[in-house]
N, CA, C and O atoms as a Maestro MAE file, in Angstrom:
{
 s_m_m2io_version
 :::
 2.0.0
}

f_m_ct {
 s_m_title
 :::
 protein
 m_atom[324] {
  # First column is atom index #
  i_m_mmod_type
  r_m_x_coord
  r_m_y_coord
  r_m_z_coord
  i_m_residue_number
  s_m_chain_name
  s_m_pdb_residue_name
  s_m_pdb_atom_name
  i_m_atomic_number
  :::
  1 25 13.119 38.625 -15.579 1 A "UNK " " N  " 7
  2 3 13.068 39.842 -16.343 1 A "UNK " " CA " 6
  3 2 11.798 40.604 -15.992 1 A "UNK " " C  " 6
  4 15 10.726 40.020 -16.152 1 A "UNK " " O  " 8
  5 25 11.814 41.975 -15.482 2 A "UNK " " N  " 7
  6 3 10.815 42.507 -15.583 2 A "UNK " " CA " 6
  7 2 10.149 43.466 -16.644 2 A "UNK " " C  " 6
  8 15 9.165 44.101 -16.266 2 A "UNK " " O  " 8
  9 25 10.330 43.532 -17.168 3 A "UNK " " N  " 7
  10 3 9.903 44.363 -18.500 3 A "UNK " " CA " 6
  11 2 9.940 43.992 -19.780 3 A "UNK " " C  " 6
  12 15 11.078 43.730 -20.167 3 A "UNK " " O  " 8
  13 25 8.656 43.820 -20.980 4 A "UNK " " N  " 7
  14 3 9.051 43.112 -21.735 4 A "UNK " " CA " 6
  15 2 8.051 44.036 -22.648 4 A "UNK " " C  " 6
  16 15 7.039 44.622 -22.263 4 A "UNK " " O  " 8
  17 25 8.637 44.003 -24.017 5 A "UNK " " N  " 7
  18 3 8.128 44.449 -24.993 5 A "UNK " " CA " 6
  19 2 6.721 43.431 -25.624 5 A "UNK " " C  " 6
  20 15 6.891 42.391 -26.261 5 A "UNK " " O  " 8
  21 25 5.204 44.083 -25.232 6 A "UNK " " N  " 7
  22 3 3.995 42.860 -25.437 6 A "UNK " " CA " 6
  23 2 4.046 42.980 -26.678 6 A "UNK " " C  " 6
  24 15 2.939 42.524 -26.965 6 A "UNK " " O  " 8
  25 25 4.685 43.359 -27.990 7 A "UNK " " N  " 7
  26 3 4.216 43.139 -29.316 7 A "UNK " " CA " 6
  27 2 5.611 42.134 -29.759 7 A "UNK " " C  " 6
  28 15 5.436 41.287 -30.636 7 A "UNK " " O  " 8
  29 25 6.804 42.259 -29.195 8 A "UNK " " N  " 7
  30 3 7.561 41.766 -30.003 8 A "UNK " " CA " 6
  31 2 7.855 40.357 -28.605 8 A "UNK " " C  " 6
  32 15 8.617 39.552 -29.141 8 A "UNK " " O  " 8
  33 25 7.601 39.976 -27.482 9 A "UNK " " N  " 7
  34 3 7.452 39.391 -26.715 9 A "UNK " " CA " 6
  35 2 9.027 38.851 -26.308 9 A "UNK " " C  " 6
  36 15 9.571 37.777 -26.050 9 A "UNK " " O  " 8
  37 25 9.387 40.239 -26.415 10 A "UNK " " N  " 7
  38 3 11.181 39.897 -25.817 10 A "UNK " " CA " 6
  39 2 10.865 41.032 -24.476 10 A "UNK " " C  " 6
  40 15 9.887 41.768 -24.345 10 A "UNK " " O  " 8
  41 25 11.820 40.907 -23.748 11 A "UNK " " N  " 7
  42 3 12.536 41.434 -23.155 11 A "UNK " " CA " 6
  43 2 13.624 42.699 -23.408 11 A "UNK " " C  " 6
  44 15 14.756 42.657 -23.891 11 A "UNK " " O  " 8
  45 25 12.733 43.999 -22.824 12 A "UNK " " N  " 7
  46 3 13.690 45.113 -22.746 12 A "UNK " " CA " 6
  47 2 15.167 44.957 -22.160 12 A "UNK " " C  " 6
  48 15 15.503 44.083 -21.361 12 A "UNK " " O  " 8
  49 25 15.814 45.736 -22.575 13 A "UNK " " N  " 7
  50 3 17.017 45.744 -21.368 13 A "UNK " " CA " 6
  51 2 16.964 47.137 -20.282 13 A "UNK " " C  " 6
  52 15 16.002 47.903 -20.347 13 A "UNK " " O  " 8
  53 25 17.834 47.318 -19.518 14 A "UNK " " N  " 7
  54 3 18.746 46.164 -19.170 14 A "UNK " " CA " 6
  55 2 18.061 44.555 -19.046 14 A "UNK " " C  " 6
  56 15 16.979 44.475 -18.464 14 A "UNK " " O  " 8
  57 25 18.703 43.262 -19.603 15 A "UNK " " N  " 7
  58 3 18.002 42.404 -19.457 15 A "UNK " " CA " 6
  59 2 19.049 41.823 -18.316 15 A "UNK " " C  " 6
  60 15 20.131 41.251 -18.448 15 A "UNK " " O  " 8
  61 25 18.519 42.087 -17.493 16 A "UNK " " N  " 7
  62 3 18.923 41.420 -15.703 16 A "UNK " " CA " 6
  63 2 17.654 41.559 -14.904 16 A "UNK " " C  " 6
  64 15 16.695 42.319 -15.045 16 A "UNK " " O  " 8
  65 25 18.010 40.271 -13.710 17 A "UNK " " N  " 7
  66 3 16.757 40.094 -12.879 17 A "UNK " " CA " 6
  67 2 17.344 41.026 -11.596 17 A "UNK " " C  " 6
  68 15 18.320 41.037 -10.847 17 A "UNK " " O  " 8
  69 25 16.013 41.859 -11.853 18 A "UNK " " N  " 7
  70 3 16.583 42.756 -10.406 18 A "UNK " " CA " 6
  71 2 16.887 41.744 -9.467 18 A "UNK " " C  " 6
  72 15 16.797 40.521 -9.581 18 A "UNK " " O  " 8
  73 25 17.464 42.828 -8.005 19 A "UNK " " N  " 7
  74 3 18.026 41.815 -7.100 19 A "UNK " " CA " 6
  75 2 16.881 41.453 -5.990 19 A "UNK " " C  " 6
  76 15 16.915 40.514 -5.195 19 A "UNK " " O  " 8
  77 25 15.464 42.821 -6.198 20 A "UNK " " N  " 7
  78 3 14.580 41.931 -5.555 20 A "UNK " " CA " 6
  79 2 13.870 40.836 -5.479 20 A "UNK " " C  " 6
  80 15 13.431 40.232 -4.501 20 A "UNK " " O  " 8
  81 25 13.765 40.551 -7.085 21 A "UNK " " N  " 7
  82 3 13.334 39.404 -7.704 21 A "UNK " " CA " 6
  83 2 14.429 37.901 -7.228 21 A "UNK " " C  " 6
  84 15 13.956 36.815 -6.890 21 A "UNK " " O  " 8
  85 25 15.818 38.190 -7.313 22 A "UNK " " N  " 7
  86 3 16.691 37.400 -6.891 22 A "UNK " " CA " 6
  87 2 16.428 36.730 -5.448 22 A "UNK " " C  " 6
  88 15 16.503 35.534 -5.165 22 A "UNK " " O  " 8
  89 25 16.032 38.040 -4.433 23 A "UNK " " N  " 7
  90 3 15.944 37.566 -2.994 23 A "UNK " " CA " 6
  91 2 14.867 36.845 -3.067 23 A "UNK " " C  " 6
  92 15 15.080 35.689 -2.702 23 A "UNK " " O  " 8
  93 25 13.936 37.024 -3.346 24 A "UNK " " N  " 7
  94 3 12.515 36.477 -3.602 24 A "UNK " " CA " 6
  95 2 12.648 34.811 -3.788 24 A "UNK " " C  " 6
  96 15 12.237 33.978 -2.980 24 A "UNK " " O  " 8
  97 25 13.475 34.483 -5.337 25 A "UNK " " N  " 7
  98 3 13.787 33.652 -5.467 25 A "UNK " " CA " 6
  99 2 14.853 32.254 -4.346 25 A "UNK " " C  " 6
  100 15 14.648 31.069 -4.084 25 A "UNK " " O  " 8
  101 25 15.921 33.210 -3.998 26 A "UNK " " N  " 7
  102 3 16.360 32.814 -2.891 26 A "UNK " " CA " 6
  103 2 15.717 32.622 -1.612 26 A "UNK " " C  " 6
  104 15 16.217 31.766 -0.882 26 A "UNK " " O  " 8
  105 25 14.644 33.292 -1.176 27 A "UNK " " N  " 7
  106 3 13.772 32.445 -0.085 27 A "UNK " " CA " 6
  107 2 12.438 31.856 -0.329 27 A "UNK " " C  " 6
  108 15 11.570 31.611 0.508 27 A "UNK " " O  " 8
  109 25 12.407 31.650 -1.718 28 A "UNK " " N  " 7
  110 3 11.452 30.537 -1.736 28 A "UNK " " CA " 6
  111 2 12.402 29.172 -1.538 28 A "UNK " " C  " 6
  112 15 12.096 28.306 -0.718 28 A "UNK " " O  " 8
  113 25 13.491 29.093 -2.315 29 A "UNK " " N  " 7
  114 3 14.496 27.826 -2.574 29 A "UNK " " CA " 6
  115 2 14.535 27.722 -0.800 29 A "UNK " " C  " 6
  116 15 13.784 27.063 -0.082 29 A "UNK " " O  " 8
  117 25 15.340 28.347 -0.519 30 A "UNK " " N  " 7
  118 3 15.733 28.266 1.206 30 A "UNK " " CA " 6
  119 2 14.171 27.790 1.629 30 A "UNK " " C  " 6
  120 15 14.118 26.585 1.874 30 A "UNK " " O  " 8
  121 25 13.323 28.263 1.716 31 A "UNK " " N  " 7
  122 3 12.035 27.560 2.666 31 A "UNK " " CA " 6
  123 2 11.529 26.174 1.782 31 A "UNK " " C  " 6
  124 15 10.880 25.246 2.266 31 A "UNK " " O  " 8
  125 25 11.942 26.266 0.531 32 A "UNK " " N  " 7
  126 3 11.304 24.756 -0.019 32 A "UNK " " CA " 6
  127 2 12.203 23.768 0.281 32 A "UNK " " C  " 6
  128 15 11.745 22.633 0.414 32 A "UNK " " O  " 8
  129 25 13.689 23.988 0.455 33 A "UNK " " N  " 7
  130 3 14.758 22.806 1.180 33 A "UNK " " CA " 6
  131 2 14.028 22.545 2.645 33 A "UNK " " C  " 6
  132 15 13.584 21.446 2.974 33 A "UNK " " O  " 8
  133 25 13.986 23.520 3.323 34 A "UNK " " N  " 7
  134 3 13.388 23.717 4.878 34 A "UNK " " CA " 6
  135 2 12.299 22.202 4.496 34 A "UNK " " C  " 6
  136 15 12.458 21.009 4.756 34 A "UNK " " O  " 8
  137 25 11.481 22.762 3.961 35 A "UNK " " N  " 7
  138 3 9.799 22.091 3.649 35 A "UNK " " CA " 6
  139 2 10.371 20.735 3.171 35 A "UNK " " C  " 6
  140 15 9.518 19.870 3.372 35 A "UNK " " O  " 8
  141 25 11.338 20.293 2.690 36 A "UNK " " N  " 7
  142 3 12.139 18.924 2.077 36 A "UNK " " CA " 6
  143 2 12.655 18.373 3.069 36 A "UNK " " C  " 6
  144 15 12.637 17.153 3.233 36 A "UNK " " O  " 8
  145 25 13.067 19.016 3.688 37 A "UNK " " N  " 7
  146 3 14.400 18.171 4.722 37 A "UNK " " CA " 6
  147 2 13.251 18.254 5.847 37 A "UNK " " C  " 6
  148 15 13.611 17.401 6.657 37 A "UNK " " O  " 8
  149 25 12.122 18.800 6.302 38 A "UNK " " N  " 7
  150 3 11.294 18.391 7.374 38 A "UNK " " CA " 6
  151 2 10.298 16.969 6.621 38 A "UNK " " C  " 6
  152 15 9.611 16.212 7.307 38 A "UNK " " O  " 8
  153 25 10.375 16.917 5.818 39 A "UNK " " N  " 7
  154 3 9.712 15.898 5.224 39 A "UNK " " CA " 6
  155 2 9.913 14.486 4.970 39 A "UNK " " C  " 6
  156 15 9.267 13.538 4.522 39 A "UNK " " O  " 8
  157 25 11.401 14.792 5.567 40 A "UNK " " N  " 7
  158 3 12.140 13.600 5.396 40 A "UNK " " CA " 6
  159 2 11.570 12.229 6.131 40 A "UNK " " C  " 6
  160 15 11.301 11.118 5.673 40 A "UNK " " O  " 8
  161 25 11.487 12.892 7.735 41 A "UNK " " N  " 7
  162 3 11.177 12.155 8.578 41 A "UNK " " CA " 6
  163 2 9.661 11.725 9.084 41 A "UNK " " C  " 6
  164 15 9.242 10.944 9.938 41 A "UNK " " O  " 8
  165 25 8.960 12.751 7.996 42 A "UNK " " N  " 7
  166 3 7.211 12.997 8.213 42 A "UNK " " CA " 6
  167 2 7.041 11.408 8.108 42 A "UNK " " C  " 6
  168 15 7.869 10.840 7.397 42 A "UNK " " O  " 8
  169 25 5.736 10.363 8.945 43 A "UNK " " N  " 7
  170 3 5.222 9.741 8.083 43 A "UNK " " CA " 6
  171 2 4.690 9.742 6.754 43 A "UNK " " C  " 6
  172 15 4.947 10.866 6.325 43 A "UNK " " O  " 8
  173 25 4.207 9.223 6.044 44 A "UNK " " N  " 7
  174 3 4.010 8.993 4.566 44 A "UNK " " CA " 6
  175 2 2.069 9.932 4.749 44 A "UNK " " C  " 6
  176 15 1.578 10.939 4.240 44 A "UNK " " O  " 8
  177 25 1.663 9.094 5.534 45 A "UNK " " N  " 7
  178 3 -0.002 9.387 5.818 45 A "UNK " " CA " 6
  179 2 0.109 9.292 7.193 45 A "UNK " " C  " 6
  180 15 -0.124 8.285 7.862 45 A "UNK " " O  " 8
  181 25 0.557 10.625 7.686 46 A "UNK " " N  " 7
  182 3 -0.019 11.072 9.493 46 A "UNK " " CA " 6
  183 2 -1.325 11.715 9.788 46 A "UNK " " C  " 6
  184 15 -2.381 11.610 9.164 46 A "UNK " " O  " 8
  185 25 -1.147 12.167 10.491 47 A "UNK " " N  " 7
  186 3 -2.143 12.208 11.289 47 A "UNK " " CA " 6
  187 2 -3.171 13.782 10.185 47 A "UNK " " C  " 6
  188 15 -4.389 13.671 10.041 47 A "UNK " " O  " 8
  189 25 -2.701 14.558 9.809 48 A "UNK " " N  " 7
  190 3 -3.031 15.319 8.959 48 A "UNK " " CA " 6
  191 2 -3.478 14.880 7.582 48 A "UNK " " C  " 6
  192 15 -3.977 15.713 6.825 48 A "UNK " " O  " 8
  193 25 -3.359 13.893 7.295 49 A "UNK " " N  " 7
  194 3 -4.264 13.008 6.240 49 A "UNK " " CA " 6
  195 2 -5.492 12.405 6.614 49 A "UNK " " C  " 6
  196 15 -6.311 12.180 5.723 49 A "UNK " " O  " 8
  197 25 -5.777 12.081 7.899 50 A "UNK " " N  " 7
  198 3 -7.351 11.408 8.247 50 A "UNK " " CA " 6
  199 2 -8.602 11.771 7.426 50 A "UNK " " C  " 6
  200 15 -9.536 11.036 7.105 50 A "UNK " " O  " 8
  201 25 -8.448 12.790 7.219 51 A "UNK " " N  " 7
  202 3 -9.610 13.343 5.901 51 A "UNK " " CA " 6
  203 2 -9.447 11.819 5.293 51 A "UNK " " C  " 6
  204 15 -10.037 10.762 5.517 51 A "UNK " " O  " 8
  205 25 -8.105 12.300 4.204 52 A "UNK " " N  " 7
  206 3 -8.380 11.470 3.583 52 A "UNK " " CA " 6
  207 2 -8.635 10.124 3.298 52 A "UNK " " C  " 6
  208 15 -9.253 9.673 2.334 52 A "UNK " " O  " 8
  209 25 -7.918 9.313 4.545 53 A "UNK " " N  " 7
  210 3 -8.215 8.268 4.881 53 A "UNK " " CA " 6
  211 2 -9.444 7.321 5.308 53 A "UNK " " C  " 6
  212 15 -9.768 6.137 5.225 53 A "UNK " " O  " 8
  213 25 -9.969 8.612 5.843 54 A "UNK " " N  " 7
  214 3 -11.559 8.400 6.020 54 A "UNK " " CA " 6
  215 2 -12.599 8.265 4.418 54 A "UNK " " C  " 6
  216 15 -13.644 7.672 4.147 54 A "UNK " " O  " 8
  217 25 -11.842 8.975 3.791 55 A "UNK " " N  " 7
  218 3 -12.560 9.043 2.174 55 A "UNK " " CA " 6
  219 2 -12.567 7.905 1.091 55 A "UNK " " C  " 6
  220 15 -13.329 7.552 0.191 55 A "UNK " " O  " 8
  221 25 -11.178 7.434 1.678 56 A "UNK " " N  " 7
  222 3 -10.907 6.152 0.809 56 A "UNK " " CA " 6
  223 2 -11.806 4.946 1.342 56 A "UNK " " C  " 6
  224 15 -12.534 4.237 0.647 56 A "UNK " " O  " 8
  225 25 -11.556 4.837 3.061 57 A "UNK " " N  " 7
  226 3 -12.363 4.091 3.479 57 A "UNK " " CA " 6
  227 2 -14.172 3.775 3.015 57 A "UNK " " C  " 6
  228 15 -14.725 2.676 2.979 57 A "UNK " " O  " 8
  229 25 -14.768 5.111 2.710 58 A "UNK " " N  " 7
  230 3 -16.053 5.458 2.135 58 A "UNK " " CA " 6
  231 2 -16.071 4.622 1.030 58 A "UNK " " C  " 6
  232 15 -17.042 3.908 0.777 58 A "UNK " " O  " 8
  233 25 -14.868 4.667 0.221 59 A "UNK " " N  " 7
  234 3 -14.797 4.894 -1.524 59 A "UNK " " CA " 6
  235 2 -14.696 3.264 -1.763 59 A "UNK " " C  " 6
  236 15 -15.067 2.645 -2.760 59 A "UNK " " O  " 8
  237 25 -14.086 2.749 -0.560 60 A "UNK " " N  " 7
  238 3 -13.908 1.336 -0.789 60 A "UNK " " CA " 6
  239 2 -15.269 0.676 -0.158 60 A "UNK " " C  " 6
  240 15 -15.665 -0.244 -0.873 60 A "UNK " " O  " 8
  241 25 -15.857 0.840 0.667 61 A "UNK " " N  " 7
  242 3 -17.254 0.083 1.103 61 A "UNK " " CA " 6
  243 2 -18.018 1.014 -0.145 61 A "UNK " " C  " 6
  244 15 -19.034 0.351 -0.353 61 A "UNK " " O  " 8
  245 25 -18.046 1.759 -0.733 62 A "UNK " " N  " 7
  246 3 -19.347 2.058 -1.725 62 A "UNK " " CA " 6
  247 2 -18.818 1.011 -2.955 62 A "UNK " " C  " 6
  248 15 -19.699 0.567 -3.692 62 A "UNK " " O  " 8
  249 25 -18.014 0.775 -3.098 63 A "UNK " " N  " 7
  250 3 -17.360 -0.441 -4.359 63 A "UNK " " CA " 6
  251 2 -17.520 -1.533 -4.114 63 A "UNK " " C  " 6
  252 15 -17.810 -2.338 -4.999 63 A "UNK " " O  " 8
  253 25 -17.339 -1.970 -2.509 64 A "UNK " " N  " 7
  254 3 -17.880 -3.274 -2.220 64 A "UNK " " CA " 6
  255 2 -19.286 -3.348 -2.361 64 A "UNK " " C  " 6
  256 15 -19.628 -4.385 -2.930 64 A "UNK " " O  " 8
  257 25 -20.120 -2.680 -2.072 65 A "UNK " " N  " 7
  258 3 -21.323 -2.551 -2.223 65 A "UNK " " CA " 6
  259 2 -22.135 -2.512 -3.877 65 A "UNK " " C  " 6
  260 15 -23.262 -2.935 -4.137 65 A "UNK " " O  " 8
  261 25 -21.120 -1.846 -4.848 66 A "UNK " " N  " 7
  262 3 -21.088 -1.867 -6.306 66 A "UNK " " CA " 6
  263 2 -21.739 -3.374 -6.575 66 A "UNK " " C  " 6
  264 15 -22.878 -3.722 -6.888 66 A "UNK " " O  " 8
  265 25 -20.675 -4.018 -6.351 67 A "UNK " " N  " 7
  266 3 -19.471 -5.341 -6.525 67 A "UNK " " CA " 6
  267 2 -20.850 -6.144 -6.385 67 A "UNK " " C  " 6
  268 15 -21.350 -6.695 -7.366 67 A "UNK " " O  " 8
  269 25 -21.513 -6.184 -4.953 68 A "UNK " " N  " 7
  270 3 -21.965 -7.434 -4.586 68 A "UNK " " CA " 6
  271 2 -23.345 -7.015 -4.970 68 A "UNK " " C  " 6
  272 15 -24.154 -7.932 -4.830 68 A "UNK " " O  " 8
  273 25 -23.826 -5.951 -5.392 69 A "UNK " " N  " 7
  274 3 -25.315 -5.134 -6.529 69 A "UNK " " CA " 6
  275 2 -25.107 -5.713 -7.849 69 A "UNK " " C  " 6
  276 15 -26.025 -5.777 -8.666 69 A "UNK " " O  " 8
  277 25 -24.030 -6.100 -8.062 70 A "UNK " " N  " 7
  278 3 -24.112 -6.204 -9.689 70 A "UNK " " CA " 6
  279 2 -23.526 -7.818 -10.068 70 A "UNK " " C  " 6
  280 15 -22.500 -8.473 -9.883 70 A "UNK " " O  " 8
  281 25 -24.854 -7.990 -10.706 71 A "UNK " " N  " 7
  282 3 -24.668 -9.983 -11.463 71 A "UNK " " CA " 6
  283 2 -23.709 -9.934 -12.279 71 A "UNK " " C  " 6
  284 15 -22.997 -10.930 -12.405 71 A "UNK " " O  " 8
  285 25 -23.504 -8.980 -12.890 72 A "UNK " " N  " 7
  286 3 -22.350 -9.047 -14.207 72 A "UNK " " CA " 6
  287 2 -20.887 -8.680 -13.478 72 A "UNK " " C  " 6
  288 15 -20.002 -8.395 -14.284 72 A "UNK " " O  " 8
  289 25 -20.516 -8.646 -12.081 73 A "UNK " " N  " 7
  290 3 -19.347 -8.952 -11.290 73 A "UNK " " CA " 6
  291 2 -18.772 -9.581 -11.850 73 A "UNK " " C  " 6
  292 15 -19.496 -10.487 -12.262 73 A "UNK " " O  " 8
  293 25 -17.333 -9.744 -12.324 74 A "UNK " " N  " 7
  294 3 -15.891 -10.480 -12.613 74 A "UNK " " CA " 6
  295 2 -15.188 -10.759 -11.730 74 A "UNK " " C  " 6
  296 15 -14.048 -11.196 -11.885 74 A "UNK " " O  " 8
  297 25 -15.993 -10.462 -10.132 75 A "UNK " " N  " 7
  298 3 -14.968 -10.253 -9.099 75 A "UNK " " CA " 6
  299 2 -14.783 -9.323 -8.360 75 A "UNK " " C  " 6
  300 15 -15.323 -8.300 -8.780 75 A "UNK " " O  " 8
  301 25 -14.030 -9.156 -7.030 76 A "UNK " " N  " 7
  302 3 -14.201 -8.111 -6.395 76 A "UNK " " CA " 6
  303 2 -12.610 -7.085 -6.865 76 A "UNK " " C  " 6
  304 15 -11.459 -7.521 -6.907 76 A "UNK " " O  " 8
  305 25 -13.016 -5.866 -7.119 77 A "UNK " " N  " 7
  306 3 -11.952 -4.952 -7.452 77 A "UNK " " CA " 6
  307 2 -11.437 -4.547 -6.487 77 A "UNK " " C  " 6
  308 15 -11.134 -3.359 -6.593 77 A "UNK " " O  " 8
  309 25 -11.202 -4.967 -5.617 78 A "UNK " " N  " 7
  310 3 -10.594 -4.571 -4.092 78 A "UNK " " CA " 6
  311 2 -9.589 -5.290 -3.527 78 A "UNK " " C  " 6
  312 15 -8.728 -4.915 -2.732 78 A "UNK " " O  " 8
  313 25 -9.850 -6.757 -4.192 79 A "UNK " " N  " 7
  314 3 -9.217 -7.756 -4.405 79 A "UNK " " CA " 6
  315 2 -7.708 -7.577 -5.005 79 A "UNK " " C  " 6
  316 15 -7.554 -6.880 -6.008 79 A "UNK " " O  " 8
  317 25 -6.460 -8.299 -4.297 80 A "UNK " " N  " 7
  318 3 -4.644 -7.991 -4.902 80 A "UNK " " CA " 6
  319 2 -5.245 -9.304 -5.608 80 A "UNK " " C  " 6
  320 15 -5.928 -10.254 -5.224 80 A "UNK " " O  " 8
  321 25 -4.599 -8.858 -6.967 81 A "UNK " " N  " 7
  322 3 -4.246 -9.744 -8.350 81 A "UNK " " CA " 6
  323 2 -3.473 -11.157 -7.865 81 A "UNK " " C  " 6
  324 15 -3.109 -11.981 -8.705 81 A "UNK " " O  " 8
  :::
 }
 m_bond[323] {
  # First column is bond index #
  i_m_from
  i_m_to
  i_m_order
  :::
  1 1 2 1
  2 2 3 1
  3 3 4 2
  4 3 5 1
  5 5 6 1
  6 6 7 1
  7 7 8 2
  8 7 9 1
  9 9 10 1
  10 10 11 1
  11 11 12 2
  12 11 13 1
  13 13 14 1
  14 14 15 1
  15 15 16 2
  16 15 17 1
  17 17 18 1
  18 18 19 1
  19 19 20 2
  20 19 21 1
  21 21 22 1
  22 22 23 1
  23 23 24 2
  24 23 25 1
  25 25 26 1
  26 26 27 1
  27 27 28 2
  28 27 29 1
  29 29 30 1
  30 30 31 1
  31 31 32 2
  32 31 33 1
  33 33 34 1
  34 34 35 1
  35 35 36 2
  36 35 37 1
  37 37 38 1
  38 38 39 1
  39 39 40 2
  40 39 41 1
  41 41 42 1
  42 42 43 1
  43 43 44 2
  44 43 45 1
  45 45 46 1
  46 46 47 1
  47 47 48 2
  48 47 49 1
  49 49 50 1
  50 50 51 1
  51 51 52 2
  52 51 53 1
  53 53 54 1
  54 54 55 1
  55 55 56 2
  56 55 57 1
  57 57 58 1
  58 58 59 1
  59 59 60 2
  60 59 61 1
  61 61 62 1
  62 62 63 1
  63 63 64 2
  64 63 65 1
  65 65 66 1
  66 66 67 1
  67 67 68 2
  68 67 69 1
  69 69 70 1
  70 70 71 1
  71 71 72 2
  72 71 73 1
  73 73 74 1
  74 74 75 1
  75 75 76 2
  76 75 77 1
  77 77 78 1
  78 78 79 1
  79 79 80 2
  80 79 81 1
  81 81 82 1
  82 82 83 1
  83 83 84 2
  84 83 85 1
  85 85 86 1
  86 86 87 1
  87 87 88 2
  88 87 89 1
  89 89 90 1
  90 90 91 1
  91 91 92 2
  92 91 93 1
  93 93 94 1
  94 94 95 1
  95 95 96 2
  96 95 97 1
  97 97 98 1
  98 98 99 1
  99 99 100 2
  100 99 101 1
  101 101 102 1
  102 102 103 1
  103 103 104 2
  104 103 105 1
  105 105 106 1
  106 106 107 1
  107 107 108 2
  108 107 109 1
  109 109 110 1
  110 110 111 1
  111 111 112 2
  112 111 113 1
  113 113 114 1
  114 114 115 1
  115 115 116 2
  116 115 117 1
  117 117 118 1
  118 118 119 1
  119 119 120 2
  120 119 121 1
  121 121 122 1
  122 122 123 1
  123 123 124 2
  124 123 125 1
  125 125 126 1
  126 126 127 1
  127 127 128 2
  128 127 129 1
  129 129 130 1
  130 130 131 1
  131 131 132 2
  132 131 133 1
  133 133 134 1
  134 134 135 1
  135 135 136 2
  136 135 137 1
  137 137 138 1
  138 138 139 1
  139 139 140 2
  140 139 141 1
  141 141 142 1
  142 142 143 1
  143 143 144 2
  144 143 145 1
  145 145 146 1
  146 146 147 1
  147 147 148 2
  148 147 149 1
  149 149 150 1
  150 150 151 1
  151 151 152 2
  152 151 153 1
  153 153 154 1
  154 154 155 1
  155 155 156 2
  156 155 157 1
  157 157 158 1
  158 158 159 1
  159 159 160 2
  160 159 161 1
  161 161 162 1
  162 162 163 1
  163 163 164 2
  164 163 165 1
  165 165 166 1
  166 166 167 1
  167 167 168 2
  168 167 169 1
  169 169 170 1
  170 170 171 1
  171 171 172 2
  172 171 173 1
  173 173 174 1
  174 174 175 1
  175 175 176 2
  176 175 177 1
  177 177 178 1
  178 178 179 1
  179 179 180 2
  180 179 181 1
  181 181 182 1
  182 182 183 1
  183 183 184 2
  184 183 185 1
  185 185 186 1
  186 186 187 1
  187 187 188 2
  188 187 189 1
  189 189 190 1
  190 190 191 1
  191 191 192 2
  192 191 193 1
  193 193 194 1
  194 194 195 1
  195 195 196 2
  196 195 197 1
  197 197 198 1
  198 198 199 1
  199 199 200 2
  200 199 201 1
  201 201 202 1
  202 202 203 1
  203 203 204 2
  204 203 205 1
  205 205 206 1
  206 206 207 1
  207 207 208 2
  208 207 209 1
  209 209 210 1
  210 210 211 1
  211 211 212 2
  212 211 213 1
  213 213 214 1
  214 214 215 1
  215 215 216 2
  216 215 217 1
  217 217 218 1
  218 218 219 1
  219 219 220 2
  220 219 221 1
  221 221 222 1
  222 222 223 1
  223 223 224 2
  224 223 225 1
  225 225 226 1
  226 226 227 1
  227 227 228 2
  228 227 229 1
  229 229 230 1
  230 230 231 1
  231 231 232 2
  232 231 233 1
  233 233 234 1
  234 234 235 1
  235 235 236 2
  236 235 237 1
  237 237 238 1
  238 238 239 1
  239 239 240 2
  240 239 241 1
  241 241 242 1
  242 242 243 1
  243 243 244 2
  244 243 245 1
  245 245 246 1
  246 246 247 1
  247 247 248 2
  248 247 249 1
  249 249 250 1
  250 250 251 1
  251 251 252 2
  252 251 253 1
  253 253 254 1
  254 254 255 1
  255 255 256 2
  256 255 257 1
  257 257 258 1
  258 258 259 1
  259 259 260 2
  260 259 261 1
  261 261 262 1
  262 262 263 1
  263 263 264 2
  264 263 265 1
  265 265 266 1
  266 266 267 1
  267 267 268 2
  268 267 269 1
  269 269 270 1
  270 270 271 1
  271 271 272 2
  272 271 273 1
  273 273 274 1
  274 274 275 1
  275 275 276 2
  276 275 277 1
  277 277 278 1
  278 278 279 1
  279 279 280 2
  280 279 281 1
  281 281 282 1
  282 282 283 1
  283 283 284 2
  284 283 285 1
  285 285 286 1
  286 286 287 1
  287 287 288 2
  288 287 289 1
  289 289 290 1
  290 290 291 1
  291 291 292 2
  292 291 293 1
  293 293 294 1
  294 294 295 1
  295 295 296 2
  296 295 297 1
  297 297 298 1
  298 298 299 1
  299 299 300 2
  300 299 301 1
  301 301 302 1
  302 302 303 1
  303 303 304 2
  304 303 305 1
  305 305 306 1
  306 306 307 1
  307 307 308 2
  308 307 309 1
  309 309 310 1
  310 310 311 1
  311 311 312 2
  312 311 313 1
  313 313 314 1
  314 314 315 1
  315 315 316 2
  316 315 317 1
  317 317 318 1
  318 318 319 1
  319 319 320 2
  320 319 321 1
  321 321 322 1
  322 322 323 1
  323 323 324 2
  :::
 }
}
């Protein structure tokens, strides 16, 4: 809806979505299937994740490092249950 009454917070009429608003809508859907169905086959964490992979790597030696600083340790949190 494009037009809306700001005191009573309805919608003027005609209440229809223009049809530019429609196309709009229709090629976001069409490029977000696109963006789905290329995703299918993506690895999970390629090559465009290394950032982050590199970050976790950081995040886990600064915890090991926590871990083996501190007497009151229960253990290493890095550690599978």
């Amino acid at each position: 809806m494009n037009w809306y009454d700001s005191e009573k917070m309805a919608a003027l009429p005609p209440t229809t979505s223009p049809t530019v608003d429609s196309g709009n809508l229709a090629a976001c859907l069409i490029t977000l299937k696109q963006g789905c169905l290329a995703l299918v086959d993506a690895p999970l964490l390629g090559d465009q994740h290394a950032g982050l992979l590199v970050i976790m790597d950081i995040l886990a030696e600064a915890l090991d490092a926590l871990e083996k600083n501190n007497p009151h340790s229960t253990g290493n949190l890095l550690k599978e249950s």
